[in-house]
PyMOL Python script that loads the backbone (N, CA, C, O; Angstrom):
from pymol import cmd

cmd.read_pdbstr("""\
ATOM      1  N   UNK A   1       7.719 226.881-108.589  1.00  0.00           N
ATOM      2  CA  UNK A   1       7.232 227.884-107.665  1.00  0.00           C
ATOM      3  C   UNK A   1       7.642 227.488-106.259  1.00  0.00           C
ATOM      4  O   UNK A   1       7.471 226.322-105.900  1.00  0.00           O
ATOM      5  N   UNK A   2       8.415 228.799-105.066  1.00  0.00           N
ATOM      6  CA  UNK A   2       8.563 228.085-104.187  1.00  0.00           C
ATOM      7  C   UNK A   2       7.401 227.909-103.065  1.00  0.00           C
ATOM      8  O   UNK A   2       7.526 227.315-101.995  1.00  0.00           O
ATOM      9  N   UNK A   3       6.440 228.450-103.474  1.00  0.00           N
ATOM     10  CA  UNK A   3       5.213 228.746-102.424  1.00  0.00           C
ATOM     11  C   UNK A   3       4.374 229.672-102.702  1.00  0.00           C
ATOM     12  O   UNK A   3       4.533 230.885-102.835  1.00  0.00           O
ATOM     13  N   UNK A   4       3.245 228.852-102.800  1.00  0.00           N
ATOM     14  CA  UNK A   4       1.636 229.801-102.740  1.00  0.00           C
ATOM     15  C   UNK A   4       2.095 230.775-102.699  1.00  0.00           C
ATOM     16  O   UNK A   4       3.064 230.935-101.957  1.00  0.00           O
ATOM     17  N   UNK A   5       1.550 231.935-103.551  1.00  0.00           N
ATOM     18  CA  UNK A   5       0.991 233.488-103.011  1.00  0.00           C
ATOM     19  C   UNK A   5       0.330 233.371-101.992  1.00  0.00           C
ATOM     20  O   UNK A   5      -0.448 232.456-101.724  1.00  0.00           O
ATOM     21  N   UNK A   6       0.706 234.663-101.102  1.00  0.00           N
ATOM     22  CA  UNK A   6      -0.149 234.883-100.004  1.00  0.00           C
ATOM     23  C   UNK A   6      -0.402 234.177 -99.288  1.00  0.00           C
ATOM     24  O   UNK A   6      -1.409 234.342 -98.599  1.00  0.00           O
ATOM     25  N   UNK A   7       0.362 233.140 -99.149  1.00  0.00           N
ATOM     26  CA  UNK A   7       0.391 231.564 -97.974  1.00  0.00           C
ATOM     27  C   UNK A   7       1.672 232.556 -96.827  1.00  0.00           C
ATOM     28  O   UNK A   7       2.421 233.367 -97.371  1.00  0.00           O
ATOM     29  N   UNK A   8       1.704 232.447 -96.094  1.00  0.00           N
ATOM     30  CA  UNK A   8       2.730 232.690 -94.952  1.00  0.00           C
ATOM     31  C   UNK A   8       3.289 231.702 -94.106  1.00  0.00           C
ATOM     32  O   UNK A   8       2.483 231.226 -93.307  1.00  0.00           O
ATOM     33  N   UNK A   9       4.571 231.213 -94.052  1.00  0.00           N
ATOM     34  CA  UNK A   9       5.131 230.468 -93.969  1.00  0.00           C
ATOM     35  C   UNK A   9       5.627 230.252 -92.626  1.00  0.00           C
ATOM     36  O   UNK A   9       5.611 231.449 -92.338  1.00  0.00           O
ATOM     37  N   UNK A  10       6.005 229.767 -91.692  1.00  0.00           N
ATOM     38  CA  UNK A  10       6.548 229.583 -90.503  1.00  0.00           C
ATOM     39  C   UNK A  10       7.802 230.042 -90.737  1.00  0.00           C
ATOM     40  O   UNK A  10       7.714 230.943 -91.572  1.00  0.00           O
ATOM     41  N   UNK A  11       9.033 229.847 -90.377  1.00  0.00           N
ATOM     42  CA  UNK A  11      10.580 229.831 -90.359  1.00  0.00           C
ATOM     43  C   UNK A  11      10.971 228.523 -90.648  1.00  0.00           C
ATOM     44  O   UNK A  11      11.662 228.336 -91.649  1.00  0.00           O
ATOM     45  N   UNK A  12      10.615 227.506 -89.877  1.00  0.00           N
ATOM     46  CA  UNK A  12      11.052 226.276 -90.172  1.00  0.00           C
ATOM     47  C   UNK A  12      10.613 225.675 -91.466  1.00  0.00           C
ATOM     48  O   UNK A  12      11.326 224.911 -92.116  1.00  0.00           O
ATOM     49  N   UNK A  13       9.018 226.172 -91.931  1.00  0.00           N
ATOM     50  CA  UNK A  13       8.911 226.066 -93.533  1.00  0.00           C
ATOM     51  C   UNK A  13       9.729 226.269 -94.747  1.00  0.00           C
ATOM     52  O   UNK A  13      10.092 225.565 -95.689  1.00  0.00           O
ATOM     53  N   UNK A  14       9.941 227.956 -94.231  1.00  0.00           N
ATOM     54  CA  UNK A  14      10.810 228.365 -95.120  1.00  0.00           C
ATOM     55  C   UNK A  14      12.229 228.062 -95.459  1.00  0.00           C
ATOM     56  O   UNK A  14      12.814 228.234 -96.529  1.00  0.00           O
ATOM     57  N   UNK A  15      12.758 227.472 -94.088  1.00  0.00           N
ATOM     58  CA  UNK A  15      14.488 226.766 -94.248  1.00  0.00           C
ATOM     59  C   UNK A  15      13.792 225.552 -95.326  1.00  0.00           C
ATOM     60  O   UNK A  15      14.073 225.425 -96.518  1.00  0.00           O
ATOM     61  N   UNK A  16      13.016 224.893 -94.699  1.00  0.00           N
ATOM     62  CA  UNK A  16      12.792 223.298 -95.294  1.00  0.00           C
ATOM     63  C   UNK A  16      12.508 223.423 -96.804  1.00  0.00           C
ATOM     64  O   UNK A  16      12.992 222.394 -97.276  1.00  0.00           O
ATOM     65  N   UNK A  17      12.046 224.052 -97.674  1.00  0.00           N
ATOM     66  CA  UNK A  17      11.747 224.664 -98.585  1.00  0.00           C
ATOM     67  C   UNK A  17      13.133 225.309 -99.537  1.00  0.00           C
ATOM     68  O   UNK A  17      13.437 225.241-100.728  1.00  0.00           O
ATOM     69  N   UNK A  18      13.603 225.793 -98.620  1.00  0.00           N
ATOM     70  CA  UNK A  18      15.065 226.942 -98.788  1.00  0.00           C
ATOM     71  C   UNK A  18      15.965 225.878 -99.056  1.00  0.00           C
ATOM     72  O   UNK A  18      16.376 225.932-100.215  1.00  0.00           O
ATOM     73  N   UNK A  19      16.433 224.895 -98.370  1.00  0.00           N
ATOM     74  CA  UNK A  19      16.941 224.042 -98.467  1.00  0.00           C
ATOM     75  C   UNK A  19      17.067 222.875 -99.796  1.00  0.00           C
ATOM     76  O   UNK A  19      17.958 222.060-100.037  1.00  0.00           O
ATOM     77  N   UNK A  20      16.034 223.118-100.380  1.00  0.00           N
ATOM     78  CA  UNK A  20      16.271 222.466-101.740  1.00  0.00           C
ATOM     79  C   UNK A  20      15.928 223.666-102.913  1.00  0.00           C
ATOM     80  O   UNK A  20      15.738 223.397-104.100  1.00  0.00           O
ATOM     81  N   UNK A  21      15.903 224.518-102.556  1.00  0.00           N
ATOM     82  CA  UNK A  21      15.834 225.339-103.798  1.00  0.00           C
ATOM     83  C   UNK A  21      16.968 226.107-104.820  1.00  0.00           C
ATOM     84  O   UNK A  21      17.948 226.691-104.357  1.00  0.00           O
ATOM     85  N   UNK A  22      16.746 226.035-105.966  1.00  0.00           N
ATOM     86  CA  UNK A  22      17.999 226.321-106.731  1.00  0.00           C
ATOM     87  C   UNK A  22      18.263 228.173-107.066  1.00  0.00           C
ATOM     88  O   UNK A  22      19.178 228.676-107.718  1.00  0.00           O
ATOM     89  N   UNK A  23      17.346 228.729-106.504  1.00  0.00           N
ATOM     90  CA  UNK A  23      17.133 229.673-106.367  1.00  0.00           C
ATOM     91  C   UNK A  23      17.176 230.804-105.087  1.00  0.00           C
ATOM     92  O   UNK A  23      16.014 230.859-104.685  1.00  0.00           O
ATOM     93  N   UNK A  24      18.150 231.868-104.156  1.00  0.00           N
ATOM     94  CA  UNK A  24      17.589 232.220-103.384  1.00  0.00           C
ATOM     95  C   UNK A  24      16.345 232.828-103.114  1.00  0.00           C
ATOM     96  O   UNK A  24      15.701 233.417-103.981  1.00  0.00           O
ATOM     97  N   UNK A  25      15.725 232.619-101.091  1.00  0.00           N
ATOM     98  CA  UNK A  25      15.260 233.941-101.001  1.00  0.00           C
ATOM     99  C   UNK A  25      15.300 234.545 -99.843  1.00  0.00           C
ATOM    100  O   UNK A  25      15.958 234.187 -98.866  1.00  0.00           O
ATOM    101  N   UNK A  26      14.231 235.955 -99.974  1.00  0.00           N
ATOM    102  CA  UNK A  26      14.506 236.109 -98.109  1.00  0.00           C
ATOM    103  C   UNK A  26      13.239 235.790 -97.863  1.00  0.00           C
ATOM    104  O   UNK A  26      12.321 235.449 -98.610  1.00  0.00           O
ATOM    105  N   UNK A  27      13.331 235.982 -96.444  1.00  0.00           N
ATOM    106  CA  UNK A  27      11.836 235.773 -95.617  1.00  0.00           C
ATOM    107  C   UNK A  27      11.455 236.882 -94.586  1.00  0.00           C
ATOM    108  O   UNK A  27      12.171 237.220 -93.643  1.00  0.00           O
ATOM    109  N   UNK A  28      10.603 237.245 -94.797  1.00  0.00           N
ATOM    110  CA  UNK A  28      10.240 238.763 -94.110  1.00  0.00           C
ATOM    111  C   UNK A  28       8.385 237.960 -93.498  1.00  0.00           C
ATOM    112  O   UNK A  28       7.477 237.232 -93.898  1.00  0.00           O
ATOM    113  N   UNK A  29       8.780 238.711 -92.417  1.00  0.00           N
ATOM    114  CA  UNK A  29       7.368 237.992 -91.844  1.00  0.00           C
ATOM    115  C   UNK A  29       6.419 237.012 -91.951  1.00  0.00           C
ATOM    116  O   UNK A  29       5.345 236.958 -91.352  1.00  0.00           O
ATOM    117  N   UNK A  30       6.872 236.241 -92.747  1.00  0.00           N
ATOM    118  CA  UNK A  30       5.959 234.583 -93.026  1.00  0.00           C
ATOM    119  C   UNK A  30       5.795 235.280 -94.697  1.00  0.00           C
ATOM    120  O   UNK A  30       4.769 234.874 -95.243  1.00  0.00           O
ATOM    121  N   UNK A  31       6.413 235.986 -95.331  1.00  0.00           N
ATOM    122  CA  UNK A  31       6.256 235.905 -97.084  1.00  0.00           C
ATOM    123  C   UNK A  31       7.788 235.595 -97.471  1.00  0.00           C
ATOM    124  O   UNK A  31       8.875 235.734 -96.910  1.00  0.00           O
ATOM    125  N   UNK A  32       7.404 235.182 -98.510  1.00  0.00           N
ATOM    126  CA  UNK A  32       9.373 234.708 -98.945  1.00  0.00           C
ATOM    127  C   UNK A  32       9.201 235.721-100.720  1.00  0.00           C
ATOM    128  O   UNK A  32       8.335 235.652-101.593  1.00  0.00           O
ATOM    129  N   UNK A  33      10.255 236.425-100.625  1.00  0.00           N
ATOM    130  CA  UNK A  33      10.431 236.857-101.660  1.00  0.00           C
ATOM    131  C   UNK A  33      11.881 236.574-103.034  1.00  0.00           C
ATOM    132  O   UNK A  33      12.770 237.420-103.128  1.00  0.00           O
ATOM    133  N   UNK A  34      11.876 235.871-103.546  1.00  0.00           N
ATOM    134  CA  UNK A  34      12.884 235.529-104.712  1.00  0.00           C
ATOM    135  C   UNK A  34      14.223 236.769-104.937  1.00  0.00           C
ATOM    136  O   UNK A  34      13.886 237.853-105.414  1.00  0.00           O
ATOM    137  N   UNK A  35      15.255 236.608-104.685  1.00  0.00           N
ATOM    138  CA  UNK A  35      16.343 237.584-104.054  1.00  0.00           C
ATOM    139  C   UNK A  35      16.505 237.463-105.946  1.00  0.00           C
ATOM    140  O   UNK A  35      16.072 236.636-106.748  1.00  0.00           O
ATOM    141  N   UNK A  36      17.383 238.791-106.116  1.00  0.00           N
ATOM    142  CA  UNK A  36      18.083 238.744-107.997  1.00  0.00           C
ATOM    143  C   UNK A  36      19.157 238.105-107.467  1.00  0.00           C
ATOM    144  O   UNK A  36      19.615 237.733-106.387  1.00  0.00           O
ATOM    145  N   UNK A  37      19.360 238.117-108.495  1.00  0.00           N
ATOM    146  CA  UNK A  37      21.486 236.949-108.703  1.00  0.00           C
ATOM    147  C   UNK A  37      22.463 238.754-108.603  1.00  0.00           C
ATOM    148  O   UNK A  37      22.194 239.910-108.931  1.00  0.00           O
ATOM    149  N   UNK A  38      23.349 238.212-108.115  1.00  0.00           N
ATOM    150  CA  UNK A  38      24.148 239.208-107.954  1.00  0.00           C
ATOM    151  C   UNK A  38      25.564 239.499-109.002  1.00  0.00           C
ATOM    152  O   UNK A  38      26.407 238.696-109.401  1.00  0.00           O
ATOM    153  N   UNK A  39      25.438 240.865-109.230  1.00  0.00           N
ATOM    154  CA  UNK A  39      26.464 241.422-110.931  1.00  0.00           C
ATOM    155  C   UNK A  39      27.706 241.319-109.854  1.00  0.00           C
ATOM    156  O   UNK A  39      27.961 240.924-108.716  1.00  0.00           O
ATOM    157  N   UNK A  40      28.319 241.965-111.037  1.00  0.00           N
ATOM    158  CA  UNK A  40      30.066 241.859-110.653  1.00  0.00           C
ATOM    159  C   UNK A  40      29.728 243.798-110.016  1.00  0.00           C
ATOM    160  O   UNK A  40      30.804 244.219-109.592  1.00  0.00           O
ATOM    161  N   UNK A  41      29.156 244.360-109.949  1.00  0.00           N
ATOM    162  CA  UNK A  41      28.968 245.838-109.794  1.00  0.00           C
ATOM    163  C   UNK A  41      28.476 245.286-107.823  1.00  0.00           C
ATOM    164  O   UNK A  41      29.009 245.691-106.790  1.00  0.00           O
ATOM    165  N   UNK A  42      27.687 244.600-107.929  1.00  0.00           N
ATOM    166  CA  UNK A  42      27.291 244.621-106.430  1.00  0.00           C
ATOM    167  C   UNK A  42      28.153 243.900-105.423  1.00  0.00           C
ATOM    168  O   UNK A  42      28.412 244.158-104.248  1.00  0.00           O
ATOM    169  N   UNK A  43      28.593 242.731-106.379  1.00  0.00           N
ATOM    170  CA  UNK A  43      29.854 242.170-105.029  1.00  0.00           C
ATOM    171  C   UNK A  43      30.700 242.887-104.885  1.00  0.00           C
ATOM    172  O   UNK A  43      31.452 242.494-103.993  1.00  0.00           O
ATOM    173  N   UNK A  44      31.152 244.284-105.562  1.00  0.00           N
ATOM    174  CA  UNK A  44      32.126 244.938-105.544  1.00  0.00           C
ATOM    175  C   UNK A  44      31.586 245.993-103.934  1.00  0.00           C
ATOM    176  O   UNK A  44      32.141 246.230-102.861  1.00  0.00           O
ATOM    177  N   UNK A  45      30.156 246.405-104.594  1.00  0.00           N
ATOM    178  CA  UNK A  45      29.491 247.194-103.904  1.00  0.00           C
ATOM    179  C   UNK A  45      29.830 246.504-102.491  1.00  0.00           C
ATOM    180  O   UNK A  45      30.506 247.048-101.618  1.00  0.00           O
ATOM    181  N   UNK A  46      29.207 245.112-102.391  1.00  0.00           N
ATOM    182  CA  UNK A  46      29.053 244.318-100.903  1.00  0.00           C
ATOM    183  C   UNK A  46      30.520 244.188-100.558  1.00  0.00           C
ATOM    184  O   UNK A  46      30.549 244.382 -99.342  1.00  0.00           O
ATOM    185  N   UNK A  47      31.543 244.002-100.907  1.00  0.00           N
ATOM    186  CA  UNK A  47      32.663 243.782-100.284  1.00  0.00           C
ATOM    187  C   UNK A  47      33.602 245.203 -99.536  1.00  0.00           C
ATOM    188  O   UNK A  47      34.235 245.347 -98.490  1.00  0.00           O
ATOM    189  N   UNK A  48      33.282 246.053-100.677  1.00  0.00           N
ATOM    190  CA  UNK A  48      33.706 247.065 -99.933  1.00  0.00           C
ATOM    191  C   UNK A  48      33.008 247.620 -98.743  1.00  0.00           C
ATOM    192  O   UNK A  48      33.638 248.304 -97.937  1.00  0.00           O
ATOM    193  N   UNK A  49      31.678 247.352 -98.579  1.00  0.00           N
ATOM    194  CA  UNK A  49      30.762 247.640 -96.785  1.00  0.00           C
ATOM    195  C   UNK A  49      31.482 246.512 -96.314  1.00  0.00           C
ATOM    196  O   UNK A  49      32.578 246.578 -95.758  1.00  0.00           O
ATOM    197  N   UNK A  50      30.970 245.681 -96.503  1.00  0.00           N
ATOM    198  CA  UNK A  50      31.519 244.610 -95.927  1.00  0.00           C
ATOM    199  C   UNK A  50      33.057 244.786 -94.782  1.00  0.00           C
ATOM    200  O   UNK A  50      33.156 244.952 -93.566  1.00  0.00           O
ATOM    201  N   UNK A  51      34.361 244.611 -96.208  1.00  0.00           N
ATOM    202  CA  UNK A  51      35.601 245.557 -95.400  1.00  0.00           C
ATOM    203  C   UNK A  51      35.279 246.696 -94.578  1.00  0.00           C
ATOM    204  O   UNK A  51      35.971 246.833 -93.569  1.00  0.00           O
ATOM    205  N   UNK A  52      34.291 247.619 -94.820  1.00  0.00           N
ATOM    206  CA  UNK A  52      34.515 248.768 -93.840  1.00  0.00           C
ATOM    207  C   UNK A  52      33.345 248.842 -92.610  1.00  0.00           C
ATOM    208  O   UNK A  52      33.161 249.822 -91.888  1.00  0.00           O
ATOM    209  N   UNK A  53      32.563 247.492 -92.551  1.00  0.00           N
ATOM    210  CA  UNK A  53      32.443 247.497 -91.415  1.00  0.00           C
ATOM    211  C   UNK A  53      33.189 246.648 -90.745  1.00  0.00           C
ATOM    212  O   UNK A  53      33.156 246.868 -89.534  1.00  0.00           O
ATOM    213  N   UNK A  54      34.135 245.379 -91.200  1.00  0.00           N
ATOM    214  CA  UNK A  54      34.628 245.034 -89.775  1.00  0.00           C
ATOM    215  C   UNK A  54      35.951 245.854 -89.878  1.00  0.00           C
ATOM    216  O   UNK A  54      37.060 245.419 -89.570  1.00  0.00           O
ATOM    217  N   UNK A  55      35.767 246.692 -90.199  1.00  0.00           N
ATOM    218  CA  UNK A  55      37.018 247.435 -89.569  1.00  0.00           C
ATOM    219  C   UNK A  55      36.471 248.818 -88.240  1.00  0.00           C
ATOM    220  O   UNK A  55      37.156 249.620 -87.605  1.00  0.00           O
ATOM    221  N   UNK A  56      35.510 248.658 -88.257  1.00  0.00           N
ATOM    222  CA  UNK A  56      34.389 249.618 -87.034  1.00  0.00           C
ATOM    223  C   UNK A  56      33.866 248.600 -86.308  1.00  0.00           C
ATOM    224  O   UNK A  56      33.599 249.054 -85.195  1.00  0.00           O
ATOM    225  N   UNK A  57      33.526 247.202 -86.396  1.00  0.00           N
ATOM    226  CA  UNK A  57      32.129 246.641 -85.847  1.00  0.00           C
ATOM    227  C   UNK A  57      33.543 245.927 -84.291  1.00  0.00           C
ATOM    228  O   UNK A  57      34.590 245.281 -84.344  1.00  0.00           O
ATOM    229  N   UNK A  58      32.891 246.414 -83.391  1.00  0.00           N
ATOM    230  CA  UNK A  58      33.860 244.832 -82.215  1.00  0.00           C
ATOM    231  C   UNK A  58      32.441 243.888 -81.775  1.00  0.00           C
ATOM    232  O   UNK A  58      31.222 243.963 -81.931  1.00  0.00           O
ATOM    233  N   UNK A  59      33.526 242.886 -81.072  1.00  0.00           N
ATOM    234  CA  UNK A  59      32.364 241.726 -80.470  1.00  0.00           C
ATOM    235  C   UNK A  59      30.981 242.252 -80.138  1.00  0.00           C
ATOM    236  O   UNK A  59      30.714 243.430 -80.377  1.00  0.00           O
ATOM    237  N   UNK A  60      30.174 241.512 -79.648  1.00  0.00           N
ATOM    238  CA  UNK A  60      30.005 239.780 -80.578  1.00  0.00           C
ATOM    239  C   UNK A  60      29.296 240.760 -82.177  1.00  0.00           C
ATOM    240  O   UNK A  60      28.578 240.305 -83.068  1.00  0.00           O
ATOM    241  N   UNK A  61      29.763 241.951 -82.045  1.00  0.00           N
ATOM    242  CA  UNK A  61      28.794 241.581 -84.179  1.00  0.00           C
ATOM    243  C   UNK A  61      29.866 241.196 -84.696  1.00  0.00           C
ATOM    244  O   UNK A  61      31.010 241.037 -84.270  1.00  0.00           O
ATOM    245  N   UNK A  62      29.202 241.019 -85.988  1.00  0.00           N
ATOM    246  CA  UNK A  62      29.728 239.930 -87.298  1.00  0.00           C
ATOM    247  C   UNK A  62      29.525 240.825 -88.324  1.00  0.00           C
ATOM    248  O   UNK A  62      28.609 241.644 -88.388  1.00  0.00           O
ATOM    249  N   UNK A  63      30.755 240.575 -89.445  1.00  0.00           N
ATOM    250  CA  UNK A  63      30.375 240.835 -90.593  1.00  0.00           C
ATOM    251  C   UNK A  63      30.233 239.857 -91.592  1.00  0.00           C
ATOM    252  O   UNK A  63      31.244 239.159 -91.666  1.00  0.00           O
ATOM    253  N   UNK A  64      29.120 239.471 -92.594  1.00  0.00           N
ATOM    254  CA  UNK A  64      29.110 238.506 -93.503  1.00  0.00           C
ATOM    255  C   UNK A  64      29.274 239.051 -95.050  1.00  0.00           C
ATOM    256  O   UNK A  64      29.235 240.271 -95.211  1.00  0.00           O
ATOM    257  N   UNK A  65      29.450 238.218 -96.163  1.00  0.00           N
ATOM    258  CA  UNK A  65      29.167 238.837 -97.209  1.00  0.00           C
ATOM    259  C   UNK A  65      28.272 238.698 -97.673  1.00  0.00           C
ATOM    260  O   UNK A  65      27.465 239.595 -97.914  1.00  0.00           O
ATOM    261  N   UNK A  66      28.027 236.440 -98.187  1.00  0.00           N
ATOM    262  CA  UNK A  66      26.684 235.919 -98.645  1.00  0.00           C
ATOM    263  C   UNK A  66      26.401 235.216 -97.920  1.00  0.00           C
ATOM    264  O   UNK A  66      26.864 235.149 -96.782  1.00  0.00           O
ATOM    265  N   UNK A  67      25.643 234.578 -98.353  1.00  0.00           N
ATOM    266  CA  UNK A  67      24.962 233.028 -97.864  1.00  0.00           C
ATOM    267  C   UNK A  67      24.996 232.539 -96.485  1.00  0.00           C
ATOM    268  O   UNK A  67      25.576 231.523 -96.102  1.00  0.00           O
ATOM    269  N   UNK A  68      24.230 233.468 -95.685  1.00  0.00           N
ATOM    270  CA  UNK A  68      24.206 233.710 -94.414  1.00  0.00           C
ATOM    271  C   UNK A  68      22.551 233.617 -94.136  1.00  0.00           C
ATOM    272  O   UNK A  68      21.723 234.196 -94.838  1.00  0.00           O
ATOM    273  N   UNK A  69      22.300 232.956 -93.225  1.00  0.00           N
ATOM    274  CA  UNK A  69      21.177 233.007 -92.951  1.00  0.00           C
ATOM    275  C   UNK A  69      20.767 233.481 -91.791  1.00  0.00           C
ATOM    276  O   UNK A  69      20.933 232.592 -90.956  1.00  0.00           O
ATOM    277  N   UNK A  70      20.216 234.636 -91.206  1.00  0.00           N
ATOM    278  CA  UNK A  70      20.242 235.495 -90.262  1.00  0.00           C
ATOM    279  C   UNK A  70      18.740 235.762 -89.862  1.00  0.00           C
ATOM    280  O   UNK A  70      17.765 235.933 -90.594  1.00  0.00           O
ATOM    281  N   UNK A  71      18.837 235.749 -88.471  1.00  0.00           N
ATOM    282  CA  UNK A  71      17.346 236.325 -87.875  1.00  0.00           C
ATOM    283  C   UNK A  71      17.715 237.723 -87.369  1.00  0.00           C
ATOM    284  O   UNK A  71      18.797 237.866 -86.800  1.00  0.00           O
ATOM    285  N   UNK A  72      16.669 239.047 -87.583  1.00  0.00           N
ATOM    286  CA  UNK A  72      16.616 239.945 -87.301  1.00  0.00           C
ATOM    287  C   UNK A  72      16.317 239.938 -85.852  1.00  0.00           C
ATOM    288  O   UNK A  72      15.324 239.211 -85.832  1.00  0.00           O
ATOM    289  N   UNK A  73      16.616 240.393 -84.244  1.00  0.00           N
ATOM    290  CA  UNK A  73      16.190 240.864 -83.660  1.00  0.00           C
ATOM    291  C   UNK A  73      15.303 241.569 -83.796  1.00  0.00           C
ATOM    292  O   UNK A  73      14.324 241.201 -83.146  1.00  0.00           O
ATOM    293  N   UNK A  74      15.108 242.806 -84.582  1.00  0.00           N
ATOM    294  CA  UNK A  74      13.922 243.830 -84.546  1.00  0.00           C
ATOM    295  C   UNK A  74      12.933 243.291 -85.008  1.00  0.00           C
ATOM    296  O   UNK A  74      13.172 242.364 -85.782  1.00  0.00           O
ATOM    297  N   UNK A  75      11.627 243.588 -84.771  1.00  0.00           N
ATOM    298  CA  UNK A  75      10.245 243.441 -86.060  1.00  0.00           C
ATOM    299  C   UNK A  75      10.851 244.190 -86.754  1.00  0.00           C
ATOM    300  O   UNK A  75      11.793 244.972 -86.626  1.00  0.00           O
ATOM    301  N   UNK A  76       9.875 243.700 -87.893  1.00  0.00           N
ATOM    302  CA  UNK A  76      10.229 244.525 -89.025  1.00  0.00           C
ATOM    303  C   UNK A  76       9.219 245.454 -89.212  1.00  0.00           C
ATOM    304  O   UNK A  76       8.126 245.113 -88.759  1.00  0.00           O
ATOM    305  N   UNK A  77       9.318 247.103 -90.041  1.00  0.00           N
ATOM    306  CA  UNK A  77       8.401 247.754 -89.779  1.00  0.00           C
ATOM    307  C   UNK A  77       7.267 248.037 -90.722  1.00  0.00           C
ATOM    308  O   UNK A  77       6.325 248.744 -90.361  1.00  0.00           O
TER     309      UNK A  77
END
""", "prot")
cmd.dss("prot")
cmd.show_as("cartoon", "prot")
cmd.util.cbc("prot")
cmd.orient("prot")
């Protein structure tokens, strides 16, 4: 288990935690939720956004595919 139910986690918890786990996840407001493994149907899915946004996006955004670990500017809603 990577963490209590209903425990809410800091950020720095959740890397420290994240960091040895054999499993991904995300982290949405201090809950961490267990991400699925990804088919051959969705990397297809993710690569093709992927290609067609950096072909629209200029500086400074980024396009990633995986294993990116990213903070949202916005709250979340």
């Amino acid at each position: 288990m990577f963490a209590p139910p209903n425990r809410y986690l800091t950020p720095e918890e959740y890397l420290a935690l994240e960091a040895d786990s054999q499993v991904r996840h995300e982290y949405i407001d201090g809950q961490v939720y267990t991400m699925a493994r990804g088919s051959k149907a969705h990397n297809l899915i993710s690569l093709n956004i992927a290609v067609g946004l950096l072909a629209q996006l200029t500086a400074p955004c980024q396009t990633f595919m995986v294993d990116m670990k990213v903070m949202s500017q916005f709250p979340s809603q």
